[in-house]
C-alpha positions as CSV (number, residue, x, y, z in Angstrom):
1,X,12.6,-19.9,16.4
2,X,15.8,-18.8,17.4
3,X,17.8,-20.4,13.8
4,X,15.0,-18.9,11.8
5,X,16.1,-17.8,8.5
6,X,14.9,-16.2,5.4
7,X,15.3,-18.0,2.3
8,X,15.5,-15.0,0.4
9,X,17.3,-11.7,0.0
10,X,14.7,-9.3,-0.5
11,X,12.9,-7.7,2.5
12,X,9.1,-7.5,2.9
13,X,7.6,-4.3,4.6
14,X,4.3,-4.7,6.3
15,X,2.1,-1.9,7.5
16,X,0.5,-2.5,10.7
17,X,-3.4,-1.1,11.0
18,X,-7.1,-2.1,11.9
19,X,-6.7,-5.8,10.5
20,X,-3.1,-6.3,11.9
21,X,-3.0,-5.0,15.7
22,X,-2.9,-8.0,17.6
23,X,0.1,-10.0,19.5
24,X,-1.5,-13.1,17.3
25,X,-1.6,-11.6,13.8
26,X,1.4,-9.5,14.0
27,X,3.7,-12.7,15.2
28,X,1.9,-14.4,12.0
29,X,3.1,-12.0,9.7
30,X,6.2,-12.2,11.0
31,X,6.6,-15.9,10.5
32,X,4.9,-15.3,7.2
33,X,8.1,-13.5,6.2
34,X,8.0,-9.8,7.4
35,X,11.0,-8.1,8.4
36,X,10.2,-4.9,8.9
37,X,6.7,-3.0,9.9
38,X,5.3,0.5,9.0
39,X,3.8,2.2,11.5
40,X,1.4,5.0,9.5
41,X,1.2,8.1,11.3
42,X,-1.5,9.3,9.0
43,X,-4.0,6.9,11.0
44,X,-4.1,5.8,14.6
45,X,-3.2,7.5,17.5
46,X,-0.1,7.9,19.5
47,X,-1.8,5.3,21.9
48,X,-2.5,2.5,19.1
49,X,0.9,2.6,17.7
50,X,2.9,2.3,21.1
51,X,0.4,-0.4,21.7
52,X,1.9,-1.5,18.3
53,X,5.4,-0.9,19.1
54,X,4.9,-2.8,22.2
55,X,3.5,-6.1,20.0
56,X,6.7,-6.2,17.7
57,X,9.3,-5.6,21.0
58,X,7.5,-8.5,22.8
59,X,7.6,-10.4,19.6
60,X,11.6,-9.8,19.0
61,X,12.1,-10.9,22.2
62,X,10.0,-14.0,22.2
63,X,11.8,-15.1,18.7
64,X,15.1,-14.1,18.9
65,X,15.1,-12.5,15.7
66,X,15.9,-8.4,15.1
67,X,13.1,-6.7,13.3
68,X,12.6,-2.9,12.3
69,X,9.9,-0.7,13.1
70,X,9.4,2.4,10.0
71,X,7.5,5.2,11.2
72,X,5.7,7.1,7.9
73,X,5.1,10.5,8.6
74,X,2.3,12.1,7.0
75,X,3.6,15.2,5.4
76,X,1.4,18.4,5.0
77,X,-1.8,17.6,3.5
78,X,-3.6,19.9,0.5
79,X,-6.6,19.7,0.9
80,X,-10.1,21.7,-0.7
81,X,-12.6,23.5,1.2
82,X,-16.1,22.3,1.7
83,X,-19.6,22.8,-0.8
84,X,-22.4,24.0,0.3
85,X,-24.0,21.1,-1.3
86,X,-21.2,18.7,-0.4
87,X,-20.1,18.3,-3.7
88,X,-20.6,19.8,-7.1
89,X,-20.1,18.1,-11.0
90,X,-17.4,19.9,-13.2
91,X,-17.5,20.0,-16.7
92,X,-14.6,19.8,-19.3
93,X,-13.9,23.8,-20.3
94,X,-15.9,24.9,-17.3
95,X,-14.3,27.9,-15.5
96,X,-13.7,27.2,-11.9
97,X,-11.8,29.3,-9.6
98,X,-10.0,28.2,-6.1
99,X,-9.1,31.0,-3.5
100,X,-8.9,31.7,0.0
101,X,-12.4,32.7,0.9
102,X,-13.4,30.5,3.2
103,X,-17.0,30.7,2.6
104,X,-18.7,27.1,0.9
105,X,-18.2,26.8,-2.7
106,X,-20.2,25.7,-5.6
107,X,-19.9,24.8,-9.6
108,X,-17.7,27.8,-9.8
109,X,-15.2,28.1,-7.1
110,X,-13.8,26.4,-3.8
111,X,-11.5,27.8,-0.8
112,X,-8.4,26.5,-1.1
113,X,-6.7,27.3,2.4
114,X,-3.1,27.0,1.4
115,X,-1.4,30.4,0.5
116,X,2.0,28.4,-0.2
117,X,0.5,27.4,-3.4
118,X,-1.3,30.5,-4.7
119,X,2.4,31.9,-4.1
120,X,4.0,29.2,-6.5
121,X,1.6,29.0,-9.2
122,X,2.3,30.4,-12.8
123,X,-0.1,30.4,-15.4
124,X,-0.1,27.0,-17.1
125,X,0.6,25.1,-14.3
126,X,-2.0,22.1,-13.3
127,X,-3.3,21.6,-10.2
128,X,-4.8,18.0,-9.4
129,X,-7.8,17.1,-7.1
130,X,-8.6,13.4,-5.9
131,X,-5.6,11.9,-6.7
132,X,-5.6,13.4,-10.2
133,X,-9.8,12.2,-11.2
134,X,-9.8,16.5,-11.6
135,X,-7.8,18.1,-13.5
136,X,-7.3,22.0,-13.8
137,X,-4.8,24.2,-16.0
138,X,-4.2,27.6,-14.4
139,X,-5.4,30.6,-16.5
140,X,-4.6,33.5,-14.3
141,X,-3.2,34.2,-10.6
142,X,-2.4,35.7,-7.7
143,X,-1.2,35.8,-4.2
144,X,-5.2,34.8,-3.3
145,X,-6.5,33.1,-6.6
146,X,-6.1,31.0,-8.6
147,X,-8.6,30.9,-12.4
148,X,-8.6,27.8,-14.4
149,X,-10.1,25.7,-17.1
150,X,-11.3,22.2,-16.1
151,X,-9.0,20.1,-18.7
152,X,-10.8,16.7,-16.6
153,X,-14.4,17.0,-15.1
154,X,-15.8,15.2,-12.4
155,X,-17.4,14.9,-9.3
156,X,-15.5,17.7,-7.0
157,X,-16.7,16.8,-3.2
158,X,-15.6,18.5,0.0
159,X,-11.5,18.1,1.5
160,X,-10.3,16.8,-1.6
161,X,-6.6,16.2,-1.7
162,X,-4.5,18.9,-4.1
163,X,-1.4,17.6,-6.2
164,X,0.8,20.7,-7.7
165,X,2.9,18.7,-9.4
166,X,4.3,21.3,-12.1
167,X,6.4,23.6,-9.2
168,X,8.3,23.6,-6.2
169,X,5.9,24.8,-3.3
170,X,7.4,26.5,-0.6
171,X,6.2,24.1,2.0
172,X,8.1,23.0,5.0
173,X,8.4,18.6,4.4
174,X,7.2,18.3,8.0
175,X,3.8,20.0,9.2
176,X,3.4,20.8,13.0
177,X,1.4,17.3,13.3
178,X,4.4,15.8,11.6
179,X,7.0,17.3,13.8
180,X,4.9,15.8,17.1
181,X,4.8,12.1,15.4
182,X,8.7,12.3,14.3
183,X,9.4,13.3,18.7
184,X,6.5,10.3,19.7
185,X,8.4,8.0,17.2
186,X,11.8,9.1,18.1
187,X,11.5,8.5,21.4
188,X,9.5,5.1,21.0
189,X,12.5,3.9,19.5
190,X,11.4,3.3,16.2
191,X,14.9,2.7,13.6
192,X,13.4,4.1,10.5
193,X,11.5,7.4,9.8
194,X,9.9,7.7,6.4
195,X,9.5,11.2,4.9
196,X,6.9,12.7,3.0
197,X,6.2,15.7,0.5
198,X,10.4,15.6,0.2
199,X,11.1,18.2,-2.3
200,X,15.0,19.2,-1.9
201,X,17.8,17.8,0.2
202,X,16.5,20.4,3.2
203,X,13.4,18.7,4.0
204,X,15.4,15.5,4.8
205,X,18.1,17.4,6.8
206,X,15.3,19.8,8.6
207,X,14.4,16.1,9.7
208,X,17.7,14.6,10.5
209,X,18.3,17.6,13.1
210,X,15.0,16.7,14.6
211,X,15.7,12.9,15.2
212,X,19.4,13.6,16.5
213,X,20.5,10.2,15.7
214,X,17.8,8.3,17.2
215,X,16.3,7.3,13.9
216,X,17.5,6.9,10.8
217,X,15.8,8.9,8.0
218,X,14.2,7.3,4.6
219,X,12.8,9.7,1.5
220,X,9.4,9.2,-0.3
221,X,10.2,10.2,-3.6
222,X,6.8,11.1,-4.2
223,X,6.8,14.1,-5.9
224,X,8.4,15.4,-9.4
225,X,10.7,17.8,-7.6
226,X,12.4,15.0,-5.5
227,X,12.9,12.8,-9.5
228,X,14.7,16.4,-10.3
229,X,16.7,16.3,-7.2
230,X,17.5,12.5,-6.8
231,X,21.0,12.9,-6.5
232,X,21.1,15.4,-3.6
233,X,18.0,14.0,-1.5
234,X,20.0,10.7,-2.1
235,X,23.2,11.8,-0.7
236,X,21.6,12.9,2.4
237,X,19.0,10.2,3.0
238,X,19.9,7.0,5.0
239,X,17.5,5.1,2.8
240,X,14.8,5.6,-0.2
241,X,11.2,4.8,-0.7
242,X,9.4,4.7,-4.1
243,X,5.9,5.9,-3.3
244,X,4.5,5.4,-6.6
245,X,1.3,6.7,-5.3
246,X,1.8,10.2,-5.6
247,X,4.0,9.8,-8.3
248,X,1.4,8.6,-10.9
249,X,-0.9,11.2,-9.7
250,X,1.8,14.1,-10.3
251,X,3.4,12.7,-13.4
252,X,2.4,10.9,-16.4
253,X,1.8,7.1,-15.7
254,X,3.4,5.5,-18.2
255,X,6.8,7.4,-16.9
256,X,6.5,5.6,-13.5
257,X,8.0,2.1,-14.6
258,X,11.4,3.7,-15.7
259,X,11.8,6.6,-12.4
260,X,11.5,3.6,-10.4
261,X,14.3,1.5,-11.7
262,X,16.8,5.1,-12.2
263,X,15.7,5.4,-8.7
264,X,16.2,1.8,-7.4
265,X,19.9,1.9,-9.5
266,X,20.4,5.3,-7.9
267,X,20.0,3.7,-4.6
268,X,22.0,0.2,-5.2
269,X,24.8,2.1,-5.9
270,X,25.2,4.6,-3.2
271,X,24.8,1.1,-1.0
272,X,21.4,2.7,0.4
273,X,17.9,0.4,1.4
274,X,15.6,1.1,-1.0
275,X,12.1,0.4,-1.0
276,X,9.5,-0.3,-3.8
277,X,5.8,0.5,-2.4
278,X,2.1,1.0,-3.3
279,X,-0.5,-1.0,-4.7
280,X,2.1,-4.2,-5.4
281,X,-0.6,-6.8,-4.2
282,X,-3.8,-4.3,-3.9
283,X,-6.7,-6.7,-5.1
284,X,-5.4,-8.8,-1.9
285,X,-7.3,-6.1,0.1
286,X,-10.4,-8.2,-0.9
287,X,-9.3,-11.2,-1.9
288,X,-7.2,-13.8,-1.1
289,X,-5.4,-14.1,-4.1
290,X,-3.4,-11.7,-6.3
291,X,-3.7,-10.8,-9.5
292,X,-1.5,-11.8,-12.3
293,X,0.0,-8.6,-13.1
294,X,0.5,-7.7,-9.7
295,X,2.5,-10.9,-9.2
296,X,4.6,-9.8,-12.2
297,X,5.0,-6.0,-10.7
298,X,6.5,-7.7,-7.6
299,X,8.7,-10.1,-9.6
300,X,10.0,-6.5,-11.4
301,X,11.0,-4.8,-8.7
302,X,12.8,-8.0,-7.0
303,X,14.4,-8.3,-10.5
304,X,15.6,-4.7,-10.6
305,X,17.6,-5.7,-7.0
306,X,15.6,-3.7,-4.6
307,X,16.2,-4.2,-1.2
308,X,12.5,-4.4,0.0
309,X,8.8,-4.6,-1.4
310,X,5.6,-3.3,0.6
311,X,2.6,-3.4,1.5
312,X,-0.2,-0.8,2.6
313,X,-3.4,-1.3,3.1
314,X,-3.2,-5.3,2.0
315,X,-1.9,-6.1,5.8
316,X,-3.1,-2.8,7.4
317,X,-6.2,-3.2,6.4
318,X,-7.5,-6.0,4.3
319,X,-9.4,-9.0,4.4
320,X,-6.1,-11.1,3.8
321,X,-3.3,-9.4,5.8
322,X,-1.6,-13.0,6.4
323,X,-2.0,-14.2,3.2
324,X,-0.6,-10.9,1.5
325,X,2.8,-11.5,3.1
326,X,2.6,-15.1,2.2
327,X,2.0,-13.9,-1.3
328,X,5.0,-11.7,-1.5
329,X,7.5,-14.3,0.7
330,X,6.5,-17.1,-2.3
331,X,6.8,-14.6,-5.4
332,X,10.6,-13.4,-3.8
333,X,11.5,-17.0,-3.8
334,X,10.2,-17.9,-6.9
335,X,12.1,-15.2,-8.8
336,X,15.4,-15.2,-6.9
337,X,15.5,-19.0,-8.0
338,X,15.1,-18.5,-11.4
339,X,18.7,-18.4,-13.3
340,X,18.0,-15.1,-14.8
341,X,17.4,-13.2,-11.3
342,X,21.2,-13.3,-11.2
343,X,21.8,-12.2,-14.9
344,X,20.3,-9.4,-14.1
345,X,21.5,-8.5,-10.9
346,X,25.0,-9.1,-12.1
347,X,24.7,-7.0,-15.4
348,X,23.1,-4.3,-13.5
349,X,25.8,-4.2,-10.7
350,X,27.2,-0.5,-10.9
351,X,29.9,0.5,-8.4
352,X,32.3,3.3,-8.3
353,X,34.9,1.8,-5.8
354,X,37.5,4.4,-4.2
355,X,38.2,3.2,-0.3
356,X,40.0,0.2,1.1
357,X,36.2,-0.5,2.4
358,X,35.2,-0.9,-1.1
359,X,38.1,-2.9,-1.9
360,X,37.1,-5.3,0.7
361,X,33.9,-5.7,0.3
362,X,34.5,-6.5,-3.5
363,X,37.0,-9.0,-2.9
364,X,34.9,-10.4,0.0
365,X,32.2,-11.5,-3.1
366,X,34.5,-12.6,-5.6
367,X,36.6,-15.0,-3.3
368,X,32.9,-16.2,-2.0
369,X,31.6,-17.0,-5.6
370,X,34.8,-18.1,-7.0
371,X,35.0,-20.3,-4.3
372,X,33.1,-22.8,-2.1
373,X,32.3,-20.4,0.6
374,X,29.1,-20.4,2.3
375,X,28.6,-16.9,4.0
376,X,30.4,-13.7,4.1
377,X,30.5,-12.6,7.9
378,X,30.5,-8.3,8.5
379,X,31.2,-7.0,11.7
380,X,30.2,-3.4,12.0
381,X,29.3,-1.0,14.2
382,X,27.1,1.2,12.4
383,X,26.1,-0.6,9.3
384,X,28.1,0.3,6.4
385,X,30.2,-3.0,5.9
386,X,27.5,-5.2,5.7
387,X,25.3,-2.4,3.5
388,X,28.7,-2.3,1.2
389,X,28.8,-5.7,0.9
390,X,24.7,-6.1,-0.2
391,X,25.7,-3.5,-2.4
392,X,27.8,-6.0,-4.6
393,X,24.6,-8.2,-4.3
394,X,26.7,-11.6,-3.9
395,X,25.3,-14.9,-4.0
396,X,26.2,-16.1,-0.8
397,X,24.2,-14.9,2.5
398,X,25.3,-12.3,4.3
399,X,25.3,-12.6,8.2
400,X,25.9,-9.2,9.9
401,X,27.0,-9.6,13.4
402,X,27.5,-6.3,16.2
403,X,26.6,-6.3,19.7
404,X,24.7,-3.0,19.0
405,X,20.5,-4.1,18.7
406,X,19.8,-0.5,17.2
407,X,22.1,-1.1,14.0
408,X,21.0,-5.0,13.4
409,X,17.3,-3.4,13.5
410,X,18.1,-0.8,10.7
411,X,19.7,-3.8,8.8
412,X,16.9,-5.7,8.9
413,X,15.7,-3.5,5.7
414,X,18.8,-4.5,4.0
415,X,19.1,-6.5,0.7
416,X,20.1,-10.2,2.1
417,X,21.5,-9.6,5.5
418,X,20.8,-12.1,8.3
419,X,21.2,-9.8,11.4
420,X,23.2,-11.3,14.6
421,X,23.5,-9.7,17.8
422,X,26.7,-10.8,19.1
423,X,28.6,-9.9,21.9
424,X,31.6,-7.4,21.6
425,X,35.0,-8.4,20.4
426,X,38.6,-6.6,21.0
427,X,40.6,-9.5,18.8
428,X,40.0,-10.2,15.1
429,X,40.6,-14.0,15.9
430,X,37.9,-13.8,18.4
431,X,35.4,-12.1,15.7
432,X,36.1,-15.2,13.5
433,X,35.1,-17.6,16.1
434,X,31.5,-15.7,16.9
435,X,31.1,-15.5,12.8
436,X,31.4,-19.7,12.6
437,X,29.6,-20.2,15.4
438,X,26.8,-17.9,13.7
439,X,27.2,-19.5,10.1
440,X,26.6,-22.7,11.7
441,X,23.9,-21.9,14.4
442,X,21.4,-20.4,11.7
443,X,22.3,-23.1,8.8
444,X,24.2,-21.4,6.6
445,X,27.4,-24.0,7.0
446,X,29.0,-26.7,9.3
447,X,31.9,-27.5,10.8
448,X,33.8,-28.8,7.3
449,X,32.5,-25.1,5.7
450,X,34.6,-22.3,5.1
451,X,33.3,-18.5,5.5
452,X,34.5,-15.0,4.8
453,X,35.1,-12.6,7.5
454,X,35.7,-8.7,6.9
455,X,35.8,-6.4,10.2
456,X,37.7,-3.5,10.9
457,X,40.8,-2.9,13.1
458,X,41.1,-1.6,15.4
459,X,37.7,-2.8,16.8
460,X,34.6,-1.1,17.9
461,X,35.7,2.1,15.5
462,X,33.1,3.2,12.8
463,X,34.5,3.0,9.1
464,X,37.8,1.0,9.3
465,X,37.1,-1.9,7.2
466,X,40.3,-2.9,6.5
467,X,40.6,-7.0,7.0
468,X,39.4,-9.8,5.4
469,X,39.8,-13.8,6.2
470,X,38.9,-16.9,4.7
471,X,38.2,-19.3,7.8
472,X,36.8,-22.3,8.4
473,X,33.3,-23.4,10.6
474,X,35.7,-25.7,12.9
475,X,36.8,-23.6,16.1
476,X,39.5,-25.7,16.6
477,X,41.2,-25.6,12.9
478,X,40.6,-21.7,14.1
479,X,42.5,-21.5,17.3
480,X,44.9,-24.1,15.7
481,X,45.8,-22.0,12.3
482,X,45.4,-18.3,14.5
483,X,47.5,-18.7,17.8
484,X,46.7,-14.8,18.5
């Protein structure tokens, strides 16, 4: 196992749950083709995911192979009170009215214990229950009430989720529960934290200063607010999910398809993971093969050039959690063989470049496709040559190499990087020879191959990428051509 190699560029994310919690079935996902797994916090305790943590560590170790560990924090929760009859039948143009009497509601009114929202609402504004089966327009309000018209009836039943999806609620991203799972995870040593309920750039520093480097920090653009403030959450995230859950709920559904590719374009370009999740192979839950429009939804988001696809409850929870990888792992290869995957990569590349980095990493693709060059090799430190080079999405591999575990394991999320823990180098000469004897360890080239090398000088210092080399797979026609 230690040569094993995708053969693809895209990343699959698997969550780990009920159905996927043993050292058996996570190590067959894994060689099913998952290179990075969620950890929800919204279910299991702090006890079952260690236990989790533990299985993927142990199963690093026993391959060879880095993998990343996401840890999805819940994010507050809106939620309804309870009915003195558990649940009560709403009809369209019925008068209903939330509030913050905590006493059991009926057909005319339910506690709603969340004075953030009473605070934000206008009249007009909707408010959402069940994941948008009920929907209310607000009539009248006040710091304690809220009167509305039932615009969708239906079955209202007790602790009911609450979308507000027309303001900006004055709620913290991270809820007290929140805040204890971000510290558990932290100090696990999980590599990516996934953020909820993100509504402004804030929310995603609040969290940064909470992890203090031990994590790095990924936004669920979830919500309308966050589409309005892409750019900023963007420029202070270290990586983006689509959670297209919440967002179909909260905005019309037909205006999903094209926030998801501004938002995997957004992402591509500022040379930040991005991930494209919920419900991509959801019948799989059940059964053990997808359905044709889900195939094609997965093929979409490969074709817009997004560094990863996931799944929820198909491996967390399903009948078919093996399988469900297996699904995705055939799809990715399927499409990026197709001709017109690189069409559309290439016509869709869009890249402002103003360092010496950029430069670099630009050159590094177009002396790789011009020419018969098998890999381009990024030494890095924290990341950001071998995300710069994905960026440029080239057609050649690329094999990331730094003797730091912690930065391979955030890589592993990365659009078509082949992580390598290597030892540290203070010579560039000695940098080429651990980048052949990479290229040719894991298949990517042999001796009479020639690779491209880009690293930084001096060595070991974040953000110098300032050298690039041609070189060939032969050590000797190395030390013969670089006497240094």
């Amino acid at each position: 196992m230690a040569g094993m190699r995708r053969l693809r560029n895209v990343k699959i994310v698997a969550t780990l749950g009920p159905s996927s919690s043993d050292y058996e079935t996570i190590r067959a996902l894994f060689e099913a083709g998952a290179d990075v797994f969620r950890l929800n916090m919204s279910h299991g305790s702090h006890e079952e995911q260690a236990a989790r943590h533990a299985i993927i560590r142990k199963i690093e170790a026993d391959t060879g192979r880095p993998i990343a560990i996401l840890a999805d924090l819940q994010g507050p929760k809106l939620r309804t009170g309870v009915f003195a009859k558990g649940e009560e039948e709403l009809a369209e143009g019925a008068a209903f009215r939330f509030d913050l009497d905590p006493a059991e509601g009926d057909k005319t009114r339910v506690c709603l214990p969340h004075k953030e929202i009473f605070a934000a609402l206008e009249p007009g504004a909707s408010l959402l229950v069940n994941d948008g089966k009920i929907r209310l327009k607000v009539e009248t309000c006040g710091a304690d009430f809220a009167n509305c018209t039932v615009t969708t009836g239906g079955t209202i039943s007790n602790r009911k989720g609450v979308n507000v999806p027309d303001v900006v609620l004055p709620l913290a991203a991270l809820s007290d529960k929140d805040r204890a799972d971000l510290e558990f995870a932290c100090e696990l040593g999980v590599d990516w934290l996934a953020l909820s309920f993100v509504q402004r750039p804030e929310d995603v520093q609040e969290a940064r200063g909470l992890a203090r480097g031990r994590a790095a920090i990924l936004s669920k653009i979830e919500k309308p607010a966050a589409v309005k403030a892409y750019k900023e959450i963007l420029a202070a995230s270290d990586g983006i999910m689509v959670a297209r859950g919440d967002l179909g709920v909260e905005l019309p559904v037909h205006s999903v398809p094209p926030i998801q590719k501004q938002l995997v374009r957004g992402a591509r370009a500022a040379a930040k993971p991005v991930i494209v999740a919920t419900q991509m192979l959801e019948s799989m839950i059940e059964s053990p093969m997808p359905t044709r429009a889900e195939v094609s939804d997965v093929a979409t988001a490969i074709y817009e050039g997004a560094d990863a696809v996931m799944l929820s409850a198909e491996s967390a929870a399903g009948d078919y959690p093996v399988e469900a990888v297996t699904t995705m792992d055939s799809v990715a290869k399927s499409v990026e063989a197709d001709p017109t995957y690189r069409e559309v990569i290439e016509a869709s590349r869009r890249v402002s470049r103003t360092t010496i980095a950029d430069g670099i990493v630009a050159a590094s693709r177009e002396i790789a496709e011009a020419t018969d060059i098998h890999a381009i090799c990024c030494f890095t430190q924290s990341g950001t040559t071998a995300s710069l080079v994905a960026r440029e999405r080239p057609s050649v591999p690329i094999i990331a190499l730094t003797p730091i575990p912690a930065t391979l394991r955030r890589l592993c999320l990365t659009w078509g990087v082949h992580c390598v823990l290597t030892d540290t180098v203070d010579r560039f000469k000695m940098a080429v020879v651990s980048a052949a004897r990479a290229a040719r360890e894991y298949g990517f080239a042999t001796e009479k191959d020639q690779i491209v090398v880009t690293a930084g000088v001096p060595f070991n210092v974040k953000g110098t990428t300032n050298i690039l080399r041609v070189a060939p797979c032969d050590e000797r026609l190395i030390f013969r051509t670089d006497p240094e």
